[in-house]
C-alpha positions, 0 to 999 in steps of 0.5 A: 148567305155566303159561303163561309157565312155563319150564324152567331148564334150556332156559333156562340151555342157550339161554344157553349156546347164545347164549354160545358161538354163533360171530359171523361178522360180517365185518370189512367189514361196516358195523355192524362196530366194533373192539374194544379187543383187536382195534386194532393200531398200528404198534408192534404189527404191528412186535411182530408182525413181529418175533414172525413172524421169531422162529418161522421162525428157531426153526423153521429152526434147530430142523430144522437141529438135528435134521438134524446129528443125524441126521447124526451117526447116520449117522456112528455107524451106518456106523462100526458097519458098517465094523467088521461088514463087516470080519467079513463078509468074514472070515466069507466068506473063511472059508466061501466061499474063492471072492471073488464070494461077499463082501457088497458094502456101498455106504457113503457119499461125500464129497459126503454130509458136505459139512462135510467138503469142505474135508479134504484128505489125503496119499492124495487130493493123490497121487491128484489128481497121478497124475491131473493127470500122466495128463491131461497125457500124454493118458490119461484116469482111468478107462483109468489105472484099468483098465490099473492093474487089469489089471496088478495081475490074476495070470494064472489058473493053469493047471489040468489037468483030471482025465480020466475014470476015472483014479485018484485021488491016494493021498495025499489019500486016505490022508490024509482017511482018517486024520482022525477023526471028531472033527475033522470034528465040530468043523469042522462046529460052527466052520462052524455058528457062523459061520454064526449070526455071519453071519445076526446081523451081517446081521440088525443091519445091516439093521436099522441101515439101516431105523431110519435110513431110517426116521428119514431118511423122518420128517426129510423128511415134516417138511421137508416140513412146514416148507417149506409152514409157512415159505412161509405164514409168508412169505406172512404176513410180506408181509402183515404188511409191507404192514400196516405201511407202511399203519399208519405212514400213521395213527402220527401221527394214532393218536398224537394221539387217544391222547394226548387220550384220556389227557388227558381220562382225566387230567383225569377222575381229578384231578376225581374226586379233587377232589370226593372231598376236596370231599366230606369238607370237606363231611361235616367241616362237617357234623359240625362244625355238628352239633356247633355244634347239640349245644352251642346245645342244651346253652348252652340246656339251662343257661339253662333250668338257671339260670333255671327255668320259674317264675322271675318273670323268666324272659320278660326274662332270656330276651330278654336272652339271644336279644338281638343284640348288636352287638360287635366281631368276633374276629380269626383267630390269626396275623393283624397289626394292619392285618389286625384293623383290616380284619376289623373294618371286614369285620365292620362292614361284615358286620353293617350288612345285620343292624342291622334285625333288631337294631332289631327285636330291641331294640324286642322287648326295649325294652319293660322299664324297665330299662338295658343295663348293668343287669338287670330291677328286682328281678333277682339281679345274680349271676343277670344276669351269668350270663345275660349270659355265656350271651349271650355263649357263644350269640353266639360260636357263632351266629359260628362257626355262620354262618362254618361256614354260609359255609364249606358254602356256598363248598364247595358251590359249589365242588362244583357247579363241579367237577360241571360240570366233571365232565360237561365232562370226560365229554363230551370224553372220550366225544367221544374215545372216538368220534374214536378208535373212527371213526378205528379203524373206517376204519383197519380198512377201509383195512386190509381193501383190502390183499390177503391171501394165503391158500393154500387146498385145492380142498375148502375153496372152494364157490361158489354157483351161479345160474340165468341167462335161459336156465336155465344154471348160473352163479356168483353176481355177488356176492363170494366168501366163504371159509368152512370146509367142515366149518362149512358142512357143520354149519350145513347139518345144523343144520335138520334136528337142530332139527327132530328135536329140536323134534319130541322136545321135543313129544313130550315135552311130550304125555307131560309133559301126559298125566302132569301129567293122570294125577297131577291125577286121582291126587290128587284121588282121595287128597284125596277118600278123605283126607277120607272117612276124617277124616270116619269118624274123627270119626264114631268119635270123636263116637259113642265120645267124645262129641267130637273128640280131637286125637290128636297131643296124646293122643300127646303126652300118652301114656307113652313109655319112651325118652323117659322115659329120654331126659329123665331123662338129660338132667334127671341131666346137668342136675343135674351141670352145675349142680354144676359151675356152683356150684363154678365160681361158688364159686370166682369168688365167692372169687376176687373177695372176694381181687381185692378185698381186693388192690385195697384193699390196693393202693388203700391203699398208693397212698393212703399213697405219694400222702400221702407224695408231698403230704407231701414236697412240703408239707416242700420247700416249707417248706425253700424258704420258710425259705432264700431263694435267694440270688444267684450272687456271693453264693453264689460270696463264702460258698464261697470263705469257706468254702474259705479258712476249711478251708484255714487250719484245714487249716494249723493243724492241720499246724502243731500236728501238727507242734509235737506231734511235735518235744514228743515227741522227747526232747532236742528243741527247740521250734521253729515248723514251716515252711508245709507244701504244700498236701494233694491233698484242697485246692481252689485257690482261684479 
């Protein structure tokens, strides 16, 4: 390989060796700095305090809760047992009338339910008089006890032992003779069957007994446990206390610098978003005065229009055009009259540092004979005006192109500021990331006097040894430091592993160079009979040919049934496809002829509804022409003339209805109808 050659995978394994490599910078050194992370504040190690007390409680009470259970177990168990000795005893009287033979069973006491000690019943407060009563009269409990037992015995009776050689009572005798075989098989198996109850209600109670013992043994390992973790959480606890009282000494200091940081953090934020509207003000301006060059081009663009390049007149209209004029400057909309006179005074004021450059441009422009108000000799007035006008355009957006100029000036100043302050602002804030990570390195060394109390096991302390004067072996002056023993122990076999590895790594590297050598060779070889045998070939060809023959295109050219097969598939799937396209063409075809003749059907009707339109308002405007508006009281005076008049028609026609009606009666008379009341369909008057 070469030189600076290296292996991605050594070089992605020393990147993982340098990421998980441990940092065993201690706190008290000095080049040690406090992460963000790793500060505490009073807040905190008051969280953590109040953390701390939470788990020992909840391991207090999770014990506590395993131990009623445990508790309650045993209730159960000894009821259990209580009811099996019960049987026990039964099952002895049975097989063994003797009492010796009963299983004893110590159970528990009093003192073993302690919820219990206050339980007080009818049998223990006669038993406590019968005490108090025998202490009184001088006699203890326990010679009450035995006094009471020894009333209580029977007297043994009295049996007379059998002399030797007497005969034996005929009764029992005749008796035992007299049982069958078959009761005495059935006692036998009664016999056996108590004895199986026997051994199982044995077996069970001692198992009873071992899973409780067992259980009892794991709630004590565990107390065990617990103690130890209690007692170093406490010893933390105090600790932790210390800490505390030590960082309410720096609260108020921690306070203030946090509070400056967040300011200029504050401050940073407002002036970054400052300059970003800056920012975009600037990119507007920008595009606003790229549009101002866009329409200067096309002003230009219409004055080369209007007058052409071979105008004779083209060189004096056109510096009529470029000519400054000085003009009265147009005020802003929303501006008084006291404000238009000051823009104008503004203006006045504005354009006196330009009347030079206006001098200089009329004197250009003097030279024609020619007036202001008048164009070049033999000039179109049409053509001047025009001209005149584009003037005008041209110097309304020179106005609009300088105040913009003036706006992207104030804007980059305004920029520059805020940049300035920018870096103000970053200077005060690195300042205070500094304070604070000073304040928080000799916060850390304050915190690093307070002693901290660490339990520790023989095995985890080494202290290194030295040679004194007289080739004794004493401990070193400097501080002790606690470190892991199996770390230690690692870090001491490290050399060695290195050295294993480094001398695989070499021999490796041998193999890999003798490899690199073997396959060098190899290929040389191959390129030596590789150009041997190109150097044959082309002596055949050159003696059979006459030349060389490329026979990659003889291959090429040479017949090949698949893919003869191959491309007269591909040419029938062409031909397919292409009949599909035509149809599908076909049919797009006439879908368009049809989406053109619905559009001209459309386009006709709209045409017709648009004449139709014009047609209606040509005719309303007709009617409106014709009948004049009149006034309000003139149209309120002809209604009513008009309600008056239908009114009174109304009246004769009930009249005459009336007259017809009375005609046409026989024998009637004729006489004239009274005023009928108005009809529903009447309006009164106002």
């Amino acid at each position: 390989p070469a030189p600076g050659f290296a292996a991605p995978e050594d070089v992605s394994a020393i990147e993982q060796a340098r990421g998980a490599m441990g940092d065993y910078l201690l706190k008290t050194d000095p080049n040690y700095k406090v992460s963000e992370s790793m500060r505490v504040d009073a807040q905190k190690k008051q969280r953590q305090l109040a953390l701390l007390d939470e788990s020992i409680h909840t391991l207090k009470t999770s014990f506590n809760g395993r131990l009623l259970e445990l508790q309650q177990h045993k209730h159960r168990v000894v009821a259990v047992l209580n009811a099996d000795q019960g049987r026990l005893e039964e099952l002895e009287n049975a097989l063994h009338p003797d009492p010796k033979h009963v299983l004893p069973l110590d159970l528990r006491g009093q003192k073993e339910d302690p919820n219990r000690r206050y339980h007080v019943t009818a049998e223990d407060l006669a038993a406590h008089a019968s005490e108090a009563k025998a202490a009184e009269v001088g006699i203890s409990g326990s010679d009450f006890g035995a006094h009471a037992v020894r009333a209580n015995e029977q007297p043994p009776a009295q049996t007379t032992p059998m002399k030797k050689g007497s005969p034996p009572d005929a009764g029992p005798l005749a008796l035992e003779s007299a049982r069958s075989e078959l009761v005495i098989a059935e006692q036998a198996l009664a016999r056996e069957r108590m004895l199986q109850e026997r051994c199982e209600l044995l077996e069970r109670r001692e198992e009873s007994i071992a899973s409780f013992d067992g259980a009892l043994d794991e709630l004590c390992a565990e107390k065990s446990r617990l103690l130890s973790d209690v007692q170093r959480a406490e010893l933390r606890r105090w600790v932790l206390h210390r800490e505390l009282l030590l960082l309410r000494e720096f609260d108020q200091r921690d306070r203030s610098l946090a509070a400056k940081l967040d300011k200029a953090g504050a401050d940073k934020s407002e002036l970054a978003l400052k300059i970003c509207e800056c920012q975009e003000k600037l990119e507007d301006k920008r595009r606003a005065i790229e549009s101002l060059l866009e329409r200067d081009r096309a002003l230009m663009a219409e004055f080369d229009g209007a007058v052409g390049e071979r105008h004779k007149h083209r060189e004096e209209l056109l510096r009529i055009f470029r000519r400054k004029v000085k003009r009265a400057r147009k005020p802003p909309e929303g501006l008084d009259a006291g404000d238009e006179n000051n823009s104008e005074d503004e203006a006045d004021s504005e354009s006196d540092g330009d009347d030079d450059d206006d001098d200089e441009d009329e004197d250009e422009g003097g030279d024609g004979d020619w007036a202001e108000g008048t164009g070049p000799a033999g000039c179109e007035a049409g053509l001047y005006e025009r001209v005149c006008d584009l003037r005008e355009r041209r110097l309304d957006q020179e106005d609009a192109f300088s105040e913009q100029q003036r706006g992207v000036e104030l804007l980059k100043k305004e920029n520059d500021i805020l940049a300035k302050r920018e870096r103000a602002v970053d200077k005060a804030l690195l300042d205070a990331r500094r304070e604070i990570e000073a304040f928080q390195t000799d916060k850390q060394a304050r915190l690093n006097e307070l002693f901290a109390l660490v339990p520790l096991r023989l095995h985890q302390i080494v202290v290194d040894r030295a040679e004194d004067g007289e080739g004794h072996s004493v401990p070193a002056d400097e501080a002790l430091v606690v470190f892991p023993t199996e770390a230690l122990a690692a870090l001491q076999a490290q050399p060695s592993q290195h050295r294993e590895s480094k001398s695989e790594l070499r021999q490796r590297q041998r193999a890999l160079r003798v490899e690199h050598a073997t396959m060098q060779r190899e290929l040389a070889a191959r390129d030596s009979r590789r150009a041997e045998h190109h150097a044959r070939c082309v002596d055949v060809q050159l003696l059979k040919f006459g030349q060389e023959i490329d026979l990659e295109a003889l291959d090429a050219v040479g017949v090949n049934k698949q893919a003869e097969q191959i491309q007269h598939m591909i040419s029938a799937t062409e031909s397919s496809q292409a009949d599909e396209v035509r149809a599908l063409q076909r049919e797009i075809g006439a879908a368009r002829q049809r989406l053109a003749q619905v559009t001209e059907e459309s386009t006709a009707r709209l045409n017709e509804v648009a004449r139709l339109f014009e047609r209606q308002e040509e005719l309303e405007a007709q009617l409106n022409r014709a009948t004049p508006a009149p006034l309000e009281h003139s149209k309120e005076r002809e209604r009513q003339k008009l309600v008056g008049r239908v009114k009174k028609q109304a009246r004769e026609v009930d009249s005459l209805k009336a007259e017809i009606g009375l005609l046409r009666q026989k024998g009637g008379h004729v006489y004239s109808a009274p005023p009928l009341p108005p009809r529903a369909y009447e309006t009164p008057s106002r």
